[in-house]
PQR file of N, CA, C, O and H, with PARSE charges and radii, in Angstrom:
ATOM      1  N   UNK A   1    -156.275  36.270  81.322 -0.4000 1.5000
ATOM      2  CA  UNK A   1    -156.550  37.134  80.195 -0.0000 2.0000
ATOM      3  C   UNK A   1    -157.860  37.873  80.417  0.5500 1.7000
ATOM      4  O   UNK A   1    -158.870  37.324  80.856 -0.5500 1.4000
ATOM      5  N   UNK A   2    -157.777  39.088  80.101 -0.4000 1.5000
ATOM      6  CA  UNK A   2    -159.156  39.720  79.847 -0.0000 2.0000
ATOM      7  C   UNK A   2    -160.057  39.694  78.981  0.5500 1.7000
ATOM      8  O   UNK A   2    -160.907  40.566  78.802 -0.5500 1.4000
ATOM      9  H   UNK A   2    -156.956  39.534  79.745  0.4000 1.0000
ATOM     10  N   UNK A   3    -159.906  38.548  78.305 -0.4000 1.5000
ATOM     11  CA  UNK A   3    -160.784  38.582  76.854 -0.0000 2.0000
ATOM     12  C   UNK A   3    -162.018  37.819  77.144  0.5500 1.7000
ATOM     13  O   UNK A   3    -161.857  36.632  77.426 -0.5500 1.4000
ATOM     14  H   UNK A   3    -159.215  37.840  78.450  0.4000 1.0000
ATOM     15  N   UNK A   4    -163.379  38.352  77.121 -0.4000 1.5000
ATOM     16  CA  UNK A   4    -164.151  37.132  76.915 -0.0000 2.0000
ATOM     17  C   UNK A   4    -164.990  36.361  75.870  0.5500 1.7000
ATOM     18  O   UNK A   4    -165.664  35.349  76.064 -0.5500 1.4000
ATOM     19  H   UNK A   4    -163.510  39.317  76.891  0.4000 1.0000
ATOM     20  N   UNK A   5    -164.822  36.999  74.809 -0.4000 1.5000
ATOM     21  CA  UNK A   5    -165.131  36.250  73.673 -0.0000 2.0000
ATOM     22  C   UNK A   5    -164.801  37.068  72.703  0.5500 1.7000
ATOM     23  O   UNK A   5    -164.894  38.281  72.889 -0.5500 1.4000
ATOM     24  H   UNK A   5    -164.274  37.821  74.652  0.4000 1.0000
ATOM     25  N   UNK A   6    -164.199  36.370  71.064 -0.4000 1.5000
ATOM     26  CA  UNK A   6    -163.725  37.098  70.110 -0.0000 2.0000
ATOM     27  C   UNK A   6    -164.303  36.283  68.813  0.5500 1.7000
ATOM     28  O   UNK A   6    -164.659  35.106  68.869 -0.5500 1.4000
ATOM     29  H   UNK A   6    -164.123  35.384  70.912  0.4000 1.0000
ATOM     30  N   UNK A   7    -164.338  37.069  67.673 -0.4000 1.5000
ATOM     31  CA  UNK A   7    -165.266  36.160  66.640 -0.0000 2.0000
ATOM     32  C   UNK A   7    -164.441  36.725  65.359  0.5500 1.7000
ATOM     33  O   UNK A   7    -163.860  37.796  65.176 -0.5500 1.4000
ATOM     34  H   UNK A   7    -164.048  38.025  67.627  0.4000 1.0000
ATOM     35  N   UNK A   8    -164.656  35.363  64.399 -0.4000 1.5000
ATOM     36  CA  UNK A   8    -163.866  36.033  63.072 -0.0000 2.0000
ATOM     37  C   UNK A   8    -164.873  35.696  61.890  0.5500 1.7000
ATOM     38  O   UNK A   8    -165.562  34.684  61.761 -0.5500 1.4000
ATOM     39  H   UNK A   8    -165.127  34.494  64.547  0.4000 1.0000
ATOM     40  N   UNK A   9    -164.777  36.812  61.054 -0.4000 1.5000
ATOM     41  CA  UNK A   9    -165.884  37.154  59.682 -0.0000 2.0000
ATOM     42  C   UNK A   9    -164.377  36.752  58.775  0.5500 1.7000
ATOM     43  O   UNK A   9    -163.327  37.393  58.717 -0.5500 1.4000
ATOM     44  H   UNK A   9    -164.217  37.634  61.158  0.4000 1.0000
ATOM     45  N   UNK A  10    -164.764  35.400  58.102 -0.4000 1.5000
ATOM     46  CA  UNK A  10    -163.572  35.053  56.914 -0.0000 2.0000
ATOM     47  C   UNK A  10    -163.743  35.949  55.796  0.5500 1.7000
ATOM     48  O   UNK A  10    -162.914  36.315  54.963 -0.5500 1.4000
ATOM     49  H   UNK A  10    -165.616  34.879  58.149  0.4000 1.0000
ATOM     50  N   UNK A  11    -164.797  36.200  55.907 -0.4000 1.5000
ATOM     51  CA  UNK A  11    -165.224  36.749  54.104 -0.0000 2.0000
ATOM     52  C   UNK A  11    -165.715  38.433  54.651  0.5500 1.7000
ATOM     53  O   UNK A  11    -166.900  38.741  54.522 -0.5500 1.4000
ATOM     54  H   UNK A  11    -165.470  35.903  56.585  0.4000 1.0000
ATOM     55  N   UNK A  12    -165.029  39.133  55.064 -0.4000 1.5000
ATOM     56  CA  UNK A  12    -165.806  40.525  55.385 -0.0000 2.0000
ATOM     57  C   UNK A  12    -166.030  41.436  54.681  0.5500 1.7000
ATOM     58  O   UNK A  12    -165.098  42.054  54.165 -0.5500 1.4000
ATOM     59  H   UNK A  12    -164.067  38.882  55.168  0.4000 1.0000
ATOM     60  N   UNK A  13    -167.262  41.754  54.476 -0.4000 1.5000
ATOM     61  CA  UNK A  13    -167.912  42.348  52.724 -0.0000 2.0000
ATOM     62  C   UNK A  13    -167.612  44.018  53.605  0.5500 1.7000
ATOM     63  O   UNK A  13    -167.912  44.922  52.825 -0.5500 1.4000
ATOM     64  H   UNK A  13    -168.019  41.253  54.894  0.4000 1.0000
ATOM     65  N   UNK A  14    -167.230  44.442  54.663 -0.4000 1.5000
ATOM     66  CA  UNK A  14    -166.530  45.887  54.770 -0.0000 2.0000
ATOM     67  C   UNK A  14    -168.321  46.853  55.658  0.5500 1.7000
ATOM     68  O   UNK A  14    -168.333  47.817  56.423 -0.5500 1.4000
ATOM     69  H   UNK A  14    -166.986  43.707  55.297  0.4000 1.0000
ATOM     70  N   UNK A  15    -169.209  46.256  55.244 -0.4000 1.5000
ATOM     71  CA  UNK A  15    -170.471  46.009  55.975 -0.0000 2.0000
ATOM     72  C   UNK A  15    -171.137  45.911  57.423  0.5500 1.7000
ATOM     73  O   UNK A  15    -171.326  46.638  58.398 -0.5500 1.4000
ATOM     74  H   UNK A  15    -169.199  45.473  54.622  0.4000 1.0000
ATOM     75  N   UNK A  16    -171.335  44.862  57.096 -0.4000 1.5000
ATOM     76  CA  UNK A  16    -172.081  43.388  58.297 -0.0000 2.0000
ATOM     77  C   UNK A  16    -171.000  42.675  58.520  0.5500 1.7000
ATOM     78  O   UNK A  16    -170.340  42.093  57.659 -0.5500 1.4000
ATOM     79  H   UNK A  16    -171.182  44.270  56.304  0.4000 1.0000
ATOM     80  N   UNK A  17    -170.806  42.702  59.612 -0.4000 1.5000
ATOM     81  CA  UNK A  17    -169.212  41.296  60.387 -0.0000 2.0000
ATOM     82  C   UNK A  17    -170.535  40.183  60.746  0.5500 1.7000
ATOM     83  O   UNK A  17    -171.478  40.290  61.531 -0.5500 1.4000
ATOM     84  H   UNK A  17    -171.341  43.175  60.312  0.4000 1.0000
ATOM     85  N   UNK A  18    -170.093  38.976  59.700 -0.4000 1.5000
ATOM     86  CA  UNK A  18    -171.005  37.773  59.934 -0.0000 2.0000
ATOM     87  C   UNK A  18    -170.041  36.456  60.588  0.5500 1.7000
ATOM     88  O   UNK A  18    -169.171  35.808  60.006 -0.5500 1.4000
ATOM     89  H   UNK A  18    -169.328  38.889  59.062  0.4000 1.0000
ATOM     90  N   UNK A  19    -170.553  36.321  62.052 -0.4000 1.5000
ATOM     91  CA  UNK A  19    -169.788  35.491  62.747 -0.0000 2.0000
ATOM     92  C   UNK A  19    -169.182  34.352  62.369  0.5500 1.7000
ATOM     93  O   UNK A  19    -169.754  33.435  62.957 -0.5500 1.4000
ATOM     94  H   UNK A  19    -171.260  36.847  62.524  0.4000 1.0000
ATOM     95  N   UNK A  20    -168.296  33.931  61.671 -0.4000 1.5000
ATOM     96  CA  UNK A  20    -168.922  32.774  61.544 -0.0000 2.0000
ATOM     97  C   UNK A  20    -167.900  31.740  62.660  0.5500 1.7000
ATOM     98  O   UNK A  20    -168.403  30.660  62.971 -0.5500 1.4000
ATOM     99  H   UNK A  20    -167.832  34.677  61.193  0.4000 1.0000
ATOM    100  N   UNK A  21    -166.977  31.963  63.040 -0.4000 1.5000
ATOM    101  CA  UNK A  21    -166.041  31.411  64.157 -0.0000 2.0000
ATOM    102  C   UNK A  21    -166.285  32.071  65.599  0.5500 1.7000
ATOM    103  O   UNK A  21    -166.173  33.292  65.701 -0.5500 1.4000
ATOM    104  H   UNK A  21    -166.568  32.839  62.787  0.4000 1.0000
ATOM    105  N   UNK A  22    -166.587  31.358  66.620 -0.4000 1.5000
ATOM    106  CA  UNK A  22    -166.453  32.140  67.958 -0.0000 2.0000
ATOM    107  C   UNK A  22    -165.165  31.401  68.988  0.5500 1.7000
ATOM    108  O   UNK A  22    -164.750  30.246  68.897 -0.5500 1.4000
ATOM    109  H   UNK A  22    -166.678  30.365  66.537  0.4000 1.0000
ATOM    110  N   UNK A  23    -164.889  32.054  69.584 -0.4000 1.5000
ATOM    111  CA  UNK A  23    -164.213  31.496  71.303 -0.0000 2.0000
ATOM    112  C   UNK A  23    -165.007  31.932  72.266  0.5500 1.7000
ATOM    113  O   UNK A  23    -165.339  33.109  72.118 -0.5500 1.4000
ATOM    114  H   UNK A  23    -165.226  32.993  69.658  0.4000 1.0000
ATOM    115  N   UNK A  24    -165.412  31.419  73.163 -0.4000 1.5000
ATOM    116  CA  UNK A  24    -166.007  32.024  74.357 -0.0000 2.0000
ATOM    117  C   UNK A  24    -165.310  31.526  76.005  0.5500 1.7000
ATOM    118  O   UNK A  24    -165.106  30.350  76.304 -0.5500 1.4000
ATOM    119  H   UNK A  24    -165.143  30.464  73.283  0.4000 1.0000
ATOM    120  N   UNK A  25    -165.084  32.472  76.738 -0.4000 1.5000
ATOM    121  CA  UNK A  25    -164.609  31.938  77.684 -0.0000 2.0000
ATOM    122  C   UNK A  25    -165.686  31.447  79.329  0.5500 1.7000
ATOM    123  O   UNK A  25    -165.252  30.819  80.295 -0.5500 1.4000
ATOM    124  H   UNK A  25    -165.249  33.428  76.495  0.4000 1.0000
ATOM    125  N   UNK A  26    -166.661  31.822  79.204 -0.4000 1.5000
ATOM    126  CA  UNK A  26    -167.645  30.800  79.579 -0.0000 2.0000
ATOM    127  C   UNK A  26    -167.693  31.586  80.972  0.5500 1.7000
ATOM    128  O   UNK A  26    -166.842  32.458  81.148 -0.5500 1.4000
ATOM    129  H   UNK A  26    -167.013  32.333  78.420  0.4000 1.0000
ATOM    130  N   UNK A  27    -168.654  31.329  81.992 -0.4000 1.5000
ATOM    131  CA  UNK A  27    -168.913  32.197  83.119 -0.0000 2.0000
ATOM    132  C   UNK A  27    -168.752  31.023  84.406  0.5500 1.7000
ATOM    133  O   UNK A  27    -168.725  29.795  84.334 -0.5500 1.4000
ATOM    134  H   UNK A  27    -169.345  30.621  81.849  0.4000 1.0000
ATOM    135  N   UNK A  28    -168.661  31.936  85.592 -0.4000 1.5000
ATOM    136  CA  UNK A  28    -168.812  31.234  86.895 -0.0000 2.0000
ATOM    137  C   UNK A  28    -167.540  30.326  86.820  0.5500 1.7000
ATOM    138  O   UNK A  28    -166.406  30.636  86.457 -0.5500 1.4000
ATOM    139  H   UNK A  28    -168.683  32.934  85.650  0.4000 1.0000
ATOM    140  N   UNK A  29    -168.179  28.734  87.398 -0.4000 1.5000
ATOM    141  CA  UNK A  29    -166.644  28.338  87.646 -0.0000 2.0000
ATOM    142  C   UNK A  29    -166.446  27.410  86.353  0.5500 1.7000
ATOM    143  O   UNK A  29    -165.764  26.411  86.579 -0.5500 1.4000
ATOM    144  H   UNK A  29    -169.100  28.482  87.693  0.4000 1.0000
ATOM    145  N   UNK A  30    -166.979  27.573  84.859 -0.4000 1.5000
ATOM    146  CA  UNK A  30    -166.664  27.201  83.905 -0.0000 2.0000
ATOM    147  C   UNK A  30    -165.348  27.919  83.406  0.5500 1.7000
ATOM    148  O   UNK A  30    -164.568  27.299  82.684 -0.5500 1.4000
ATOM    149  H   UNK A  30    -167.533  28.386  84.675  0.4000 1.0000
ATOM    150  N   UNK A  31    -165.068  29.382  83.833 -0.4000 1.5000
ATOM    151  CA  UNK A  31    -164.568  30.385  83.284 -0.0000 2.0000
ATOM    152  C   UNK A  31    -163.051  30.083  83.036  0.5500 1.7000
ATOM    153  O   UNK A  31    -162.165  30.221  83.880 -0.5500 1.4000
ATOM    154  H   UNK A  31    -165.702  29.886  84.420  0.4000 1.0000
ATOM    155  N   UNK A  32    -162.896  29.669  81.811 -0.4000 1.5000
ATOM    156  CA  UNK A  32    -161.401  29.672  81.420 -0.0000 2.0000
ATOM    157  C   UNK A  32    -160.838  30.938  80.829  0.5500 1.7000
ATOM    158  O   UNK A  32    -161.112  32.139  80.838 -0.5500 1.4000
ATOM    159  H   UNK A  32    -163.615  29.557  81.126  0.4000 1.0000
ATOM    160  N   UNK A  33    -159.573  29.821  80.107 -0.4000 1.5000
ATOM    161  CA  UNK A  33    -159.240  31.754  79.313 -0.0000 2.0000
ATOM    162  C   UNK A  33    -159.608  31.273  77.670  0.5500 1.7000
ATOM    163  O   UNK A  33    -159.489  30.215  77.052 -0.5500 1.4000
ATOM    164  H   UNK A  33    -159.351  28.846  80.099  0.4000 1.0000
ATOM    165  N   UNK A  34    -159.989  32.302  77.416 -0.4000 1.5000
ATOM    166  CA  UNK A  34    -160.555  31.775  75.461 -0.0000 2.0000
ATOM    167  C   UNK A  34    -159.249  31.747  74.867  0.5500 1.7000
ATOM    168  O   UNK A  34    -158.247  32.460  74.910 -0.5500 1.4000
ATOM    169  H   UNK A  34    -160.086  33.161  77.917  0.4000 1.0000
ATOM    170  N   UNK A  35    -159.706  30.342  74.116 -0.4000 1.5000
ATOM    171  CA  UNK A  35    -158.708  29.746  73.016 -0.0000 2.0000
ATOM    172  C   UNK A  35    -158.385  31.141  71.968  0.5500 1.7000
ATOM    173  O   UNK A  35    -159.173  31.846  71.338 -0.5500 1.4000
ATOM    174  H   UNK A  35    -160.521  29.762  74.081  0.4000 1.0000
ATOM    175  N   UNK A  36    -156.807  31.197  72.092 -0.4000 1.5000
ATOM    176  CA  UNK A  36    -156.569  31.951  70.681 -0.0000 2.0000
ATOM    177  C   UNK A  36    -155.887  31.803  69.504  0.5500 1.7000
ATOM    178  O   UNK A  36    -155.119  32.512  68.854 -0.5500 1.4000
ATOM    179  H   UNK A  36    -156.167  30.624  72.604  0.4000 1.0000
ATOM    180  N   UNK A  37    -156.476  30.427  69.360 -0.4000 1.5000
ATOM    181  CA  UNK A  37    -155.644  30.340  68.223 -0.0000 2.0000
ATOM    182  C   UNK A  37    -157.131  29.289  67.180  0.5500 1.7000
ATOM    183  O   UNK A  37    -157.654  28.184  67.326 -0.5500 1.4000
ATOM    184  H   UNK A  37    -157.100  29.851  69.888  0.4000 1.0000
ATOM    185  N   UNK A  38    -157.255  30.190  66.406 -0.4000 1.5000
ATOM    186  CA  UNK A  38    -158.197  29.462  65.085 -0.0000 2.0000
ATOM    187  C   UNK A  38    -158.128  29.384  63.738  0.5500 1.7000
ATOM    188  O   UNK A  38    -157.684  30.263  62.999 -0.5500 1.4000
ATOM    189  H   UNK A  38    -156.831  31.088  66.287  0.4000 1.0000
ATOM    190  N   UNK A  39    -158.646  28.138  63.355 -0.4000 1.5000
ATOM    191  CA  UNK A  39    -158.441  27.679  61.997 -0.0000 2.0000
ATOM    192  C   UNK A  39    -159.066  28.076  61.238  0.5500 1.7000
ATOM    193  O   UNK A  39    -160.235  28.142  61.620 -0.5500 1.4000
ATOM    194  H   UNK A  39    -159.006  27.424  63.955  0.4000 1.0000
ATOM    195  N   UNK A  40    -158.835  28.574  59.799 -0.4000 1.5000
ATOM    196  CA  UNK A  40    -159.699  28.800  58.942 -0.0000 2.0000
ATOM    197  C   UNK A  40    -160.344  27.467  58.039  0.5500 1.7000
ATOM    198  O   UNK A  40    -159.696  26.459  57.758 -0.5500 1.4000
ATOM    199  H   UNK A  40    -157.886  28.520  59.490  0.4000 1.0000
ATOM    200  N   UNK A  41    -161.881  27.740  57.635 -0.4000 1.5000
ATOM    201  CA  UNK A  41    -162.151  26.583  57.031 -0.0000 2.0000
ATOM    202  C   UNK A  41    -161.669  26.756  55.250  0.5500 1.7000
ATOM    203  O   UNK A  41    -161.138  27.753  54.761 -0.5500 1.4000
ATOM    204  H   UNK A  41    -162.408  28.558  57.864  0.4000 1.0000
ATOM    205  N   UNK A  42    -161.958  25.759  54.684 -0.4000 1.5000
ATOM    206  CA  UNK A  42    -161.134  26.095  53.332 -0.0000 2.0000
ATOM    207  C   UNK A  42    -161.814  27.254  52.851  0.5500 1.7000
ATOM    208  O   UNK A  42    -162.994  27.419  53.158 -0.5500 1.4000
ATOM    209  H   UNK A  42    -162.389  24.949  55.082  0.4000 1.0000
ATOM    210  N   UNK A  43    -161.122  28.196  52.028 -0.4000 1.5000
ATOM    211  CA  UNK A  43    -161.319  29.131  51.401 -0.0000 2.0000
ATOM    212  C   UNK A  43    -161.403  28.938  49.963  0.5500 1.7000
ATOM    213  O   UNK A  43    -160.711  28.018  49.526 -0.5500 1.4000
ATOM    214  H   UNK A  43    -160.163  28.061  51.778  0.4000 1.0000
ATOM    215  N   UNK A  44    -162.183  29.682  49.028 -0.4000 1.5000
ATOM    216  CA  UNK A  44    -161.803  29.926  47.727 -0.0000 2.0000
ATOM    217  C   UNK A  44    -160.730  30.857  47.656  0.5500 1.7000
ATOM    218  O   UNK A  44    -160.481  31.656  48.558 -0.5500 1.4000
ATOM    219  H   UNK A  44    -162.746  30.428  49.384  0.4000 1.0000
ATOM    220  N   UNK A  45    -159.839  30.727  46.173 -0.4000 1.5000
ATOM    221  CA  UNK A  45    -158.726  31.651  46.015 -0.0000 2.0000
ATOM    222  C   UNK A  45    -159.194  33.296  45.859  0.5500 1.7000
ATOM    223  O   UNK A  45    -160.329  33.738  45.679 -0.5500 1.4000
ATOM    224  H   UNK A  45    -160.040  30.078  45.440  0.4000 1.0000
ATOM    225  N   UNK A  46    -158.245  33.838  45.960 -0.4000 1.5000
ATOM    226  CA  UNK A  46    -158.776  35.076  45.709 -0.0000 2.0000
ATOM    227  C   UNK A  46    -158.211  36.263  46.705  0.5500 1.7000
ATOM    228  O   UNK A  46    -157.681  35.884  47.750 -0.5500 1.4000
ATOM    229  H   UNK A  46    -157.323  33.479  46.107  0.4000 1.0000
ATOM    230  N   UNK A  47    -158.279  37.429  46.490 -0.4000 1.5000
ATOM    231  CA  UNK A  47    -158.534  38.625  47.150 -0.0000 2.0000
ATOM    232  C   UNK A  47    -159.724  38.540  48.871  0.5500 1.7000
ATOM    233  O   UNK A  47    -160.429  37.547  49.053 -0.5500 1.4000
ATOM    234  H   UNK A  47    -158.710  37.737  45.642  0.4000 1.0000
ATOM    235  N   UNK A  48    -159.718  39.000  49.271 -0.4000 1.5000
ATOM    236  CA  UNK A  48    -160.501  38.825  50.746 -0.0000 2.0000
ATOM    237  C   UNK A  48    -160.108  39.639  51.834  0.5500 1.7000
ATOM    238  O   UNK A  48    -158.908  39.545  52.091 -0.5500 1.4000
ATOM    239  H   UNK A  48    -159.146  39.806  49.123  0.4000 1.0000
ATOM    240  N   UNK A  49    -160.889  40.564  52.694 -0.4000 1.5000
ATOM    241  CA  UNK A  49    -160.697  40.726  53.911 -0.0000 2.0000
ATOM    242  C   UNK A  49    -161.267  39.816  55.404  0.5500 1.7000
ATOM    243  O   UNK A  49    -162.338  39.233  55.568 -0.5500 1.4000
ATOM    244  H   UNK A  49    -161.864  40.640  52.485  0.4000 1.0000
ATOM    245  N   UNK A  50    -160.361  39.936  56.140 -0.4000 1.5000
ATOM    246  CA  UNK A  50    -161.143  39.174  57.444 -0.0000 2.0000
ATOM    247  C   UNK A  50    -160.805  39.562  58.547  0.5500 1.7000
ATOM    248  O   UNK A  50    -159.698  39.740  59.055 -0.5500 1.4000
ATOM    249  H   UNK A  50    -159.490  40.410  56.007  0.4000 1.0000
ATOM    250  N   UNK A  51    -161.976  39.706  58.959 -0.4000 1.5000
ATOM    251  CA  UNK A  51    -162.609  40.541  60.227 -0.0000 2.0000
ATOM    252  C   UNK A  51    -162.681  39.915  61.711  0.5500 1.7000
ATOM    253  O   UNK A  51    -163.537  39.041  61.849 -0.5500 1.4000
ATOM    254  H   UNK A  51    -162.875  39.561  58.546  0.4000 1.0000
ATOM    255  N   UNK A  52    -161.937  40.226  62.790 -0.4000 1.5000
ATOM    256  CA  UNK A  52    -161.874  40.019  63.963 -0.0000 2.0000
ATOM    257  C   UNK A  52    -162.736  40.672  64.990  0.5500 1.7000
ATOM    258  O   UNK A  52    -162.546  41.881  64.861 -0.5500 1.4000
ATOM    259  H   UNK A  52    -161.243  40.937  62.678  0.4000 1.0000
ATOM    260  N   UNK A  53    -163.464  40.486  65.806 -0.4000 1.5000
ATOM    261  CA  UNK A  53    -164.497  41.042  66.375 -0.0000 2.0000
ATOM    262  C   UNK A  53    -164.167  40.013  68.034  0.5500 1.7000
ATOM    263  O   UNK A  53    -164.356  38.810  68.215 -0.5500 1.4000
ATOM    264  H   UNK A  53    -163.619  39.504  65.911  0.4000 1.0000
ATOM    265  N   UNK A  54    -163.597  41.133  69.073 -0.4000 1.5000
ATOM    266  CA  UNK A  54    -163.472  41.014  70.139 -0.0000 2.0000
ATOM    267  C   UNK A  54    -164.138  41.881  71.432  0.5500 1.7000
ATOM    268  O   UNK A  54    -164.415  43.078  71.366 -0.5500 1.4000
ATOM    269  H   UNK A  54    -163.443  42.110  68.926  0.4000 1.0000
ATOM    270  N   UNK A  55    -164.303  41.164  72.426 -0.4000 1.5000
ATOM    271  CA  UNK A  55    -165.535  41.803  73.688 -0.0000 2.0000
ATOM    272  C   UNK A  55    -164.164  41.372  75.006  0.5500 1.7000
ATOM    273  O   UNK A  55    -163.634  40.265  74.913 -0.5500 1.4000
ATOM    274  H   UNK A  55    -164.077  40.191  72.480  0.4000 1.0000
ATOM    275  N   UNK A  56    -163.788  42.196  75.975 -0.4000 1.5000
ATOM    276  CA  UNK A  56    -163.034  42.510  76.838 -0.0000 2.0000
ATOM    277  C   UNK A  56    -164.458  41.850  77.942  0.5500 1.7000
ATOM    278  O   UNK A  56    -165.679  41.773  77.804 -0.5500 1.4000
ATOM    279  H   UNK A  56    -164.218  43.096  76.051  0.4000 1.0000
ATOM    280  N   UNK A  57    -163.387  41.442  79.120 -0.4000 1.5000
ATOM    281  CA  UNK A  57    -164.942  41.012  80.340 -0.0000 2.0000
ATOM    282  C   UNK A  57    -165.406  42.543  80.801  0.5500 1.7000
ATOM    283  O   UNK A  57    -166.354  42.719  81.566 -0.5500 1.4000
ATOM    284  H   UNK A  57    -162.395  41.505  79.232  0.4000 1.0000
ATOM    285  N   UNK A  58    -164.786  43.393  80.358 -0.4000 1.5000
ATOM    286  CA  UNK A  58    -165.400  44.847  80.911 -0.0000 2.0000
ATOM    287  C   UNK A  58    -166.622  45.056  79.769  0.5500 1.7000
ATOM    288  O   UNK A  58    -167.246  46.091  80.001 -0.5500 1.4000
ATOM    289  H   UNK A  58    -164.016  43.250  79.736  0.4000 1.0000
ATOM    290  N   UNK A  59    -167.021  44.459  78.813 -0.4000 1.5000
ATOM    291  CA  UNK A  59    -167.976  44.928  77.826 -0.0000 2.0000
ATOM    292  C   UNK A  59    -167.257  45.812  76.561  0.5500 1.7000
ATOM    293  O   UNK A  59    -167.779  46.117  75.488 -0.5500 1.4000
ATOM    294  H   UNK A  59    -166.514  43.618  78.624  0.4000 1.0000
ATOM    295  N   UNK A  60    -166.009  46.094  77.000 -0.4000 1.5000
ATOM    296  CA  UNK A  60    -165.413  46.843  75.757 -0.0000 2.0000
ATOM    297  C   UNK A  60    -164.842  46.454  74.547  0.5500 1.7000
ATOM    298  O   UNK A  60    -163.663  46.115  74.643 -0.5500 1.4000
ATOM    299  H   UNK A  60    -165.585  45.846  77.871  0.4000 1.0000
ATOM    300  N   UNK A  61    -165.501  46.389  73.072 -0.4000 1.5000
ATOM    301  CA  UNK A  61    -165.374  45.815  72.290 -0.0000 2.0000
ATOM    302  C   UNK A  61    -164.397  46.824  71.284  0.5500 1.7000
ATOM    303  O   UNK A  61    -164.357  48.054  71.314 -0.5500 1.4000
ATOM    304  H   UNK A  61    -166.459  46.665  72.994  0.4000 1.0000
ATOM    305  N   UNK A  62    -163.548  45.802  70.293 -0.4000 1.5000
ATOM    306  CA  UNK A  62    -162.723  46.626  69.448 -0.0000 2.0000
ATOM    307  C   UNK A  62    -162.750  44.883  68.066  0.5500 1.7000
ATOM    308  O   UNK A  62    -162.897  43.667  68.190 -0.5500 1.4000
ATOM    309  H   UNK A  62    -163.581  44.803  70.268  0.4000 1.0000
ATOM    310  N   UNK A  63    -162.510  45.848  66.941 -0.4000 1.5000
ATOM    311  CA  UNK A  63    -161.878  45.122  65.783 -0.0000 2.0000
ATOM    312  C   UNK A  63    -161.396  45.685  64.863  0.5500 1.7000
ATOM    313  O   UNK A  63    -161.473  46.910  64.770 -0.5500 1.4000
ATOM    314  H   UNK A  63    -162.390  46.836  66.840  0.4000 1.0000
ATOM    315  N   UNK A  64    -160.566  44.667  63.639 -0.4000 1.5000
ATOM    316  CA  UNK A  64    -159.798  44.760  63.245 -0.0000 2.0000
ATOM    317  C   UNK A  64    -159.944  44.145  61.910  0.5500 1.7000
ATOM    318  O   UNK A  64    -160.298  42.968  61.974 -0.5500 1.4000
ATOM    319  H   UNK A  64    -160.504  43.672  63.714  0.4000 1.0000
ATOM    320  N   UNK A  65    -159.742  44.693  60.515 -0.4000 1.5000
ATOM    321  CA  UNK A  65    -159.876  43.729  59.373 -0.0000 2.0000
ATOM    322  C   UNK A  65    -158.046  44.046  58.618  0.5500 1.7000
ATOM    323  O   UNK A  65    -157.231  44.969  58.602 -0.5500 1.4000
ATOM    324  H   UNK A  65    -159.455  45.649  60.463  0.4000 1.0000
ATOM    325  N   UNK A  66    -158.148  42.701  58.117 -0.4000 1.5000
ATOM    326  CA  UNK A  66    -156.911  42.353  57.171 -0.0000 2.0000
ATOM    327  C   UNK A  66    -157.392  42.128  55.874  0.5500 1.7000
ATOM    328  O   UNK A  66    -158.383  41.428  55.669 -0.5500 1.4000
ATOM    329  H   UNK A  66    -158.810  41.951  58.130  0.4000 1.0000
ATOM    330  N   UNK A  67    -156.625  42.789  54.808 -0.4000 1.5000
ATOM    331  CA  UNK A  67    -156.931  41.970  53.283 -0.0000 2.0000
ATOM    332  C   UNK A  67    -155.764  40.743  53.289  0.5500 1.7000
ATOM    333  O   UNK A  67    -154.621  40.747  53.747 -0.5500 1.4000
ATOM    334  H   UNK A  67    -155.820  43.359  54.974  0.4000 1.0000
ATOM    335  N   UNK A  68    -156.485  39.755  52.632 -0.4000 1.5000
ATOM    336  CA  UNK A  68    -155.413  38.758  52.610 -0.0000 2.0000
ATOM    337  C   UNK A  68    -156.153  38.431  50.693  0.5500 1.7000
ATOM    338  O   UNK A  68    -157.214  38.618  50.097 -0.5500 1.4000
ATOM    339  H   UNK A  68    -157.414  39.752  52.260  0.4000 1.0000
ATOM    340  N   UNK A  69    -154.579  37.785  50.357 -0.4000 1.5000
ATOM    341  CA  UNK A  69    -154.213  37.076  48.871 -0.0000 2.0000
ATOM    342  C   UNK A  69    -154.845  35.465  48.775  0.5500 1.7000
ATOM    343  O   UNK A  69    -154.672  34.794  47.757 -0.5500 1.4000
ATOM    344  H   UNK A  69    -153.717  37.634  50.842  0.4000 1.0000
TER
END
């Protein structure tokens, strides 16, 4: 995979993306492939967007927000 680290903002105020989950896929001969699959911690009910924040090993970054119920 080309991914080397991706981060998710549970609560994204549309702002500031505040990390609060990372994957990292680690350098040299640590270098795996980053975990993609993550848990959310409990939430309050409600309305919410959440924000994905990903870095390619080329440095090229892209994201993505969802409203969720």
């Amino acid at each position: 995979m080309w991914i080397d680290y991706w981060a998710i903002d549970w609560d994204y105020d549309g702002i500031t993306f505040k990390s609060m989950w990372q994957a990292i896929r680690g350098n040299g001969k640590r270098a795996n492939t980053v975990n993609t699959i993550a848990s959310s911690p409990q939430l309050s009910a409600g309305k919410r967007a959440i924000a994905v924040w990903l870095v390619d090993v080329f440095g090229n970054d892209a994201s993505a927000t969802v409203e969720v119920r």
